[in-house]
VEXGU-582294 format. One record per residue (C-alpha): x, y, z; residue in three letters; residue number from 1. Coordinates in nm, 3 decimals. Each point is the difference from the previous one (the first is absolute). Layout:
PANU       px       py       pz  type  seq
PANU        X        Y        Z   Ala  NUM
...
This chain:
PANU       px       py       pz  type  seq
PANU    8.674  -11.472   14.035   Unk    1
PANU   -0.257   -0.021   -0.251   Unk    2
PANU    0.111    0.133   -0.376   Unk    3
PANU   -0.071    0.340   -0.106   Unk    4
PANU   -0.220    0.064   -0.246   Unk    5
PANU    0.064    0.067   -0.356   Unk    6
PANU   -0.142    0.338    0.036   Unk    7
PANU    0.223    0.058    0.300   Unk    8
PANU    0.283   -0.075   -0.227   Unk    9
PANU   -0.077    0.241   -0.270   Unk   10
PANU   -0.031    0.232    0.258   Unk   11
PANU    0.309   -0.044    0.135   Unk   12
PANU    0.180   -0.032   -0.361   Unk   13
PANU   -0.156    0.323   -0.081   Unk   14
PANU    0.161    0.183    0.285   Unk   15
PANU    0.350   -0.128   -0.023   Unk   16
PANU    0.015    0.084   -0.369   Unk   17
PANU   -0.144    0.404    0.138   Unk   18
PANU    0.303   -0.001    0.201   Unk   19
PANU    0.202   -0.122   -0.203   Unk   20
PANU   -0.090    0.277   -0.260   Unk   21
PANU    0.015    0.295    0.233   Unk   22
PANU    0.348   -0.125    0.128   Unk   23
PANU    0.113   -0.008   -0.366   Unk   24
PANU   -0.197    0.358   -0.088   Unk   25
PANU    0.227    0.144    0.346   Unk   26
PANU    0.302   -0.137   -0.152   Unk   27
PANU    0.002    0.092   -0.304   Unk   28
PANU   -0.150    0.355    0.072   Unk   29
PANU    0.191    0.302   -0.085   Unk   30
PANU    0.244    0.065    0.250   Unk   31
PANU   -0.046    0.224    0.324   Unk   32
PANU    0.350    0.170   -0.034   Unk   33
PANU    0.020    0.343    0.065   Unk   34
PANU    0.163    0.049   -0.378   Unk   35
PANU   -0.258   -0.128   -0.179   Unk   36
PANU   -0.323    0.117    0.215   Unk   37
PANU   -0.275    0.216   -0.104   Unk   38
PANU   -0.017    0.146    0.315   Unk   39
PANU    0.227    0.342    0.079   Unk   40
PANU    0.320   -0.100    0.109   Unk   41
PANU    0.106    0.053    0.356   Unk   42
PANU    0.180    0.342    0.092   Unk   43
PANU    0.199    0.029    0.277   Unk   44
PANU    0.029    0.342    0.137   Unk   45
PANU    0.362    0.139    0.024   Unk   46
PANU    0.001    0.282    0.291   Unk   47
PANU    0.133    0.357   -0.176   Unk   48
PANU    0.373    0.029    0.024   Unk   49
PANU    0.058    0.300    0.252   Unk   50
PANU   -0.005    0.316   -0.086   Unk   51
PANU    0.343    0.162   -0.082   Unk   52
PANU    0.145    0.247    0.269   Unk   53
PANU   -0.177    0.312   -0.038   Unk   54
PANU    0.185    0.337   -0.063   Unk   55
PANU    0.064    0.158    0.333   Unk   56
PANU   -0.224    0.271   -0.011   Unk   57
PANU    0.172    0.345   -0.016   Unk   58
PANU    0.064    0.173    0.353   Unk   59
PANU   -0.230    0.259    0.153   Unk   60
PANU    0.041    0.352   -0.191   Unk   61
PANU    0.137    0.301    0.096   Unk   62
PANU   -0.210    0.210    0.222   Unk   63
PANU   -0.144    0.249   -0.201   Unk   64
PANU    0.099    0.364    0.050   Unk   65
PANU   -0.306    0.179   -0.209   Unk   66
PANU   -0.041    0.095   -0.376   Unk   67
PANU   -0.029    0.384    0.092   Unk   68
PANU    0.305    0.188    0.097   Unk   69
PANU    0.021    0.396    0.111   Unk   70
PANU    0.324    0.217    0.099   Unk   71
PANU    0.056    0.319    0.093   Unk   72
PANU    0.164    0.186    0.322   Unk   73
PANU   -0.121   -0.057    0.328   Unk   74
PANU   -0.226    0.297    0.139   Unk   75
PANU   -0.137   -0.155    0.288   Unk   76
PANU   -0.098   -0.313    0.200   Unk   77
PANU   -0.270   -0.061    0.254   Unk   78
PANU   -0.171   -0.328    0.126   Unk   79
PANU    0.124   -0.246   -0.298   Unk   80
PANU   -0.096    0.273   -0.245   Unk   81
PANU    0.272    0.156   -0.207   Unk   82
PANU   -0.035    0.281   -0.203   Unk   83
PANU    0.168    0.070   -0.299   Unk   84
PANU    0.105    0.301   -0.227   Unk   85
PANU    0.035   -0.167   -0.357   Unk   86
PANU    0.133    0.171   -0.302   Unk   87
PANU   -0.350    0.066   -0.113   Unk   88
PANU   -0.143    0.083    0.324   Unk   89
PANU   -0.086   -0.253    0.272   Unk   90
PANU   -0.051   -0.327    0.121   Unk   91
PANU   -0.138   -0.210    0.317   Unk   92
PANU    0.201   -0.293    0.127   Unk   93
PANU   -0.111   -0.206    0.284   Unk   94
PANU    0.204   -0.315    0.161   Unk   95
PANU   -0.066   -0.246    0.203   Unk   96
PANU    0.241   -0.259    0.271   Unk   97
PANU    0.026   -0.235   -0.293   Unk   98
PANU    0.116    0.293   -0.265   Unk   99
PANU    0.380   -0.094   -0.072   Unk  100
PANU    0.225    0.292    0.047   Unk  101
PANU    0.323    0.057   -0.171   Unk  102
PANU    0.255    0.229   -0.051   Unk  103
PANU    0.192    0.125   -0.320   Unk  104
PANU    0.314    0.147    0.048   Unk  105
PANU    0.247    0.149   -0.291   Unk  106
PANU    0.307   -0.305   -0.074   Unk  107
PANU    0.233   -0.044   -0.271   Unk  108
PANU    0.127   -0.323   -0.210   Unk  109
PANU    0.253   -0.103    0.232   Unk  110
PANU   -0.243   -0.065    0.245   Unk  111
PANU   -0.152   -0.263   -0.205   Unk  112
PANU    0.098   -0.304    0.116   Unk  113
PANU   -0.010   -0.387   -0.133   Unk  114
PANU   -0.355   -0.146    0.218   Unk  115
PANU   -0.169    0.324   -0.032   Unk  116
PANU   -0.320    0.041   -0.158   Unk  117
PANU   -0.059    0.251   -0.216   Unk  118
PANU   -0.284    0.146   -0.181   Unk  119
PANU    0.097    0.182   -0.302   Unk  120
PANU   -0.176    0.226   -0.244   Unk  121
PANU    0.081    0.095   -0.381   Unk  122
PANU    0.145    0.255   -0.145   Unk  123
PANU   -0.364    0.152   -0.174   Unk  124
PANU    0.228    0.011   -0.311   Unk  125
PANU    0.060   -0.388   -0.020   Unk  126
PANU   -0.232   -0.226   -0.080   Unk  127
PANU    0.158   -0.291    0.222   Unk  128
PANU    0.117   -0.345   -0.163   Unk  129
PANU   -0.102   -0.285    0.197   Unk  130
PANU    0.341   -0.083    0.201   Unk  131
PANU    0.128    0.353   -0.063   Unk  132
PANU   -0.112    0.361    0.211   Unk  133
PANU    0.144    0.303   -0.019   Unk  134
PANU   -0.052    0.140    0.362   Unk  135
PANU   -0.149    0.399    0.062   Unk  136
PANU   -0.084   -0.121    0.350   Unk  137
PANU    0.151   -0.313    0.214   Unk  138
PANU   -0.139   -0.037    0.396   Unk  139
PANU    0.138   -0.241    0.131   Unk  140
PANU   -0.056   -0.169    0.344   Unk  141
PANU    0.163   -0.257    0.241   Unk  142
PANU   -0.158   -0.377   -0.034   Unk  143
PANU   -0.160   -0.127    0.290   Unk  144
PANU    0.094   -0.370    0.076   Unk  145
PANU    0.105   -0.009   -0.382   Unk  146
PANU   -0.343    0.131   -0.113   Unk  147
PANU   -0.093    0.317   -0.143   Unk  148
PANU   -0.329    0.194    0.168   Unk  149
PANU   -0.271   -0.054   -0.271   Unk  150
PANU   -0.216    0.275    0.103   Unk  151
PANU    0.276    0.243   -0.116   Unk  152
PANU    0.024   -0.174   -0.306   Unk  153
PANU    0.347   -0.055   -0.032   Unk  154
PANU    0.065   -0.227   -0.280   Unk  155
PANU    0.325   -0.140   -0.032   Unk  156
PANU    0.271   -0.085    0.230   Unk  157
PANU    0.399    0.184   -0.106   Unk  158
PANU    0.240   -0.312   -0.105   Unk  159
PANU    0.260    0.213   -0.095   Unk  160
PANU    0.121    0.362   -0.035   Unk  161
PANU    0.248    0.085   -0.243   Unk  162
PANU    0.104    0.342   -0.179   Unk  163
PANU   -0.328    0.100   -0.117   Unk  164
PANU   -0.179   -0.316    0.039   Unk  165
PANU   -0.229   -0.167    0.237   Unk  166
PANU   -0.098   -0.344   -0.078   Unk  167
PANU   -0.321   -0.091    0.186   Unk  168
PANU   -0.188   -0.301    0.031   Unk  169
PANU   -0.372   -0.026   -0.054   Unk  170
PANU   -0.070    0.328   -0.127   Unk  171
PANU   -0.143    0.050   -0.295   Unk  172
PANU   -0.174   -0.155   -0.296   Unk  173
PANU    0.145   -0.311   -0.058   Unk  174
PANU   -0.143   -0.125    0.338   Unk  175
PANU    0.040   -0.103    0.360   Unk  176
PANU    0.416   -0.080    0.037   Unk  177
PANU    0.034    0.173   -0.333   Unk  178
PANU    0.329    0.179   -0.004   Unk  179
PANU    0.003    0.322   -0.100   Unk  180
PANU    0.233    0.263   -0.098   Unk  181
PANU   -0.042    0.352    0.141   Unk  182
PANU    0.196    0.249   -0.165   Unk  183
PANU    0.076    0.357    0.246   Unk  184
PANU    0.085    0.307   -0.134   Unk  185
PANU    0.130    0.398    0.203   Unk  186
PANU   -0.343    0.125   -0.030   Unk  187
PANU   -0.127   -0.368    0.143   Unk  188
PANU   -0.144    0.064    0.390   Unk  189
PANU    0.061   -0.275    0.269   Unk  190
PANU   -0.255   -0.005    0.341   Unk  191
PANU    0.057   -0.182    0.296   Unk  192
PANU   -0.319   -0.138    0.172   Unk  193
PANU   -0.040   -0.081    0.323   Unk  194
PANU   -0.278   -0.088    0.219   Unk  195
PANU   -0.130    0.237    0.232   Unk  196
PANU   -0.330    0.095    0.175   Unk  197
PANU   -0.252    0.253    0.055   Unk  198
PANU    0.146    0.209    0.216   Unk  199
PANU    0.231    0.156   -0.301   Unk  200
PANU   -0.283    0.096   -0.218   Unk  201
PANU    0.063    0.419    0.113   Unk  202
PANU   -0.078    0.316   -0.145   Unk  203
PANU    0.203    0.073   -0.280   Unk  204
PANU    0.083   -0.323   -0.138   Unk  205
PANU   -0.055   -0.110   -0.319   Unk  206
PANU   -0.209   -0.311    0.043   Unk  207
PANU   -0.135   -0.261   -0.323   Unk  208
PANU   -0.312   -0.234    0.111   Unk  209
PANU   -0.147   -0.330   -0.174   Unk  210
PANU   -0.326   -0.082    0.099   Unk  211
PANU   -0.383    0.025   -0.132   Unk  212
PANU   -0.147    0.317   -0.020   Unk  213
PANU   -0.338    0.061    0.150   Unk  214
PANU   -0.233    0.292   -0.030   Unk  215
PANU    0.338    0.235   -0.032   Unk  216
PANU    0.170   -0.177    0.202   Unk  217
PANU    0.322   -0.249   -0.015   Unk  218
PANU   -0.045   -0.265    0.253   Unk  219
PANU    0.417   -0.082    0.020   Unk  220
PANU    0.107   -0.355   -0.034   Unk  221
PANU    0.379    0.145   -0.022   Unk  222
PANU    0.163    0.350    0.084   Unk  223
PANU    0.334    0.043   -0.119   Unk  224
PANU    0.186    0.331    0.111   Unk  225
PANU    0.219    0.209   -0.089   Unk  226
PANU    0.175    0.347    0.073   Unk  227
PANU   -0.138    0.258   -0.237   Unk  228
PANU    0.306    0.156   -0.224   Unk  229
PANU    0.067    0.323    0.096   Unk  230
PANU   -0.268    0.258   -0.239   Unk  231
PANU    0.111    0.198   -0.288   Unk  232
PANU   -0.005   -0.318   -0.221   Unk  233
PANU   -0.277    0.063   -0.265   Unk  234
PANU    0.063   -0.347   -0.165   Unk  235
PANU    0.033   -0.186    0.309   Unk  236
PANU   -0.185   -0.378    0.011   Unk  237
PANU   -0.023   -0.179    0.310   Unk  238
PANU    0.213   -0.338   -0.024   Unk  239
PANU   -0.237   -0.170    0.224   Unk  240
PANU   -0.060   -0.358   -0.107   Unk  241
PANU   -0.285   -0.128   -0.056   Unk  242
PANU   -0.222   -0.289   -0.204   Unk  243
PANU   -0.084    0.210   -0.311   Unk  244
PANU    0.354    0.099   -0.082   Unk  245
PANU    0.219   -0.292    0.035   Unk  246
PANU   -0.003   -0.244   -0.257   Unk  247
């Protein structure tokens, strides 16, 4: 093969020695490691840690029973409609299938029994402490299932009767499953409520309605009844429960 000429040789030479230099330049480079880069480091995405356990949200609330309330005697009743003589004249009651009906009759402390639920209100003289009532009026009704009827608004359930006492839980103030202490006096009242229907709303009973009023008229959401006291009782209230005098 014939020689190669000495300009193929520098040619050659020159090449090697580029190599050579570009090798050295990779190798002695600054180093490609993630720690020492310019570049932004790598971030690996860590999925959320799950949610914690939400609070169970609170169960559905009573049904409501109306912010207006009327009493009076019964003076007649016709088609749903209920007329009413009131102590400052009149009134207008109508009901409907869905109105809840109950019935108050006249008890006394013994009656009151531990797994009742009671509704009590103050004395107006006592300012109530939370955990502590002194009792004017205590209605009282039998639990359903273990469960008092919301739309009556009975707010406590008896644990115990003793002497003058009745300790109730979840009544008052302090919460839900607050215990409270409700204090009865001679002059303290005690009804019994029971549920009933439509067909005992008659003349001549005295008969207390929560509802909404509407052009002068209470559309009833509850009817609790009563008998009347006999007349000749100037001072007389009506002991009917209802929302706006309980506490």
């Amino acid at each position: 093969m014939p020689a190669l000429s000495k300009t193929r040789w520098t040619q050659i030479a020159i090449g090697t020695v580029i190599v050579f230099i570009a090798l050295c330049v990779a190798m002695c480079g600054p180093s490609h490691n993630s720690s020492n880069s310019g570049a932004p480091p790598t971030v690996t995405a860590v999925p959320p840690s799950a949610a914690p356990s939400a609070v169970p949200p609170p169960g559905p609330p009573p049904p409501p029973v109306g912010k207006d309330y009327v009493e009076g005697m019964v003076q007649s009743v016709s088609g749903g409609t209920i007329a009413l003589r009131t102590r400052t004249g009149s009134a207008t009651v109508d009901y409907t299938p869905e109105t809840r009906v109950v019935e108050a009759t006249p008890a006394k402390l013994t009656d009151v029994t531990p797994g009742s639920c009671v509704n009590v209100r103050a004395t107006p003289q006592s300012a109530p402490a939370p955990g502590a009532i002194t009792a004017q009026l205590v209605t009282f009704t039998a639990s359903a299932d273990g469960k008092c009827p919301p739309p009556a608004g009975f707010y406590g359930t008896v644990a115990s009767v003793s002497g003058n006492t009745i300790a109730v839980t979840g009544l008052g103030p302090g919460g839900p499953g607050a215990p409270t202490t409700v204090t009865v006096a001679d002059s303290t009242s005690y009804l019994r409520q029971t549920p009933s229907d439509a067909q005992a709303i008659t003349n001549g009973k005295c008969l207390g309605a929560n509802g909404t009023q509407d052009g002068g008229v209470l559309h009833a959401m509850l009817i609790s009844l009563q008998t009347c006291p006999p007349m000749g009782h100037p001072h007389h209230h009506l002991h009917l429960p209802h929302l706006h005098l309980h506490l």
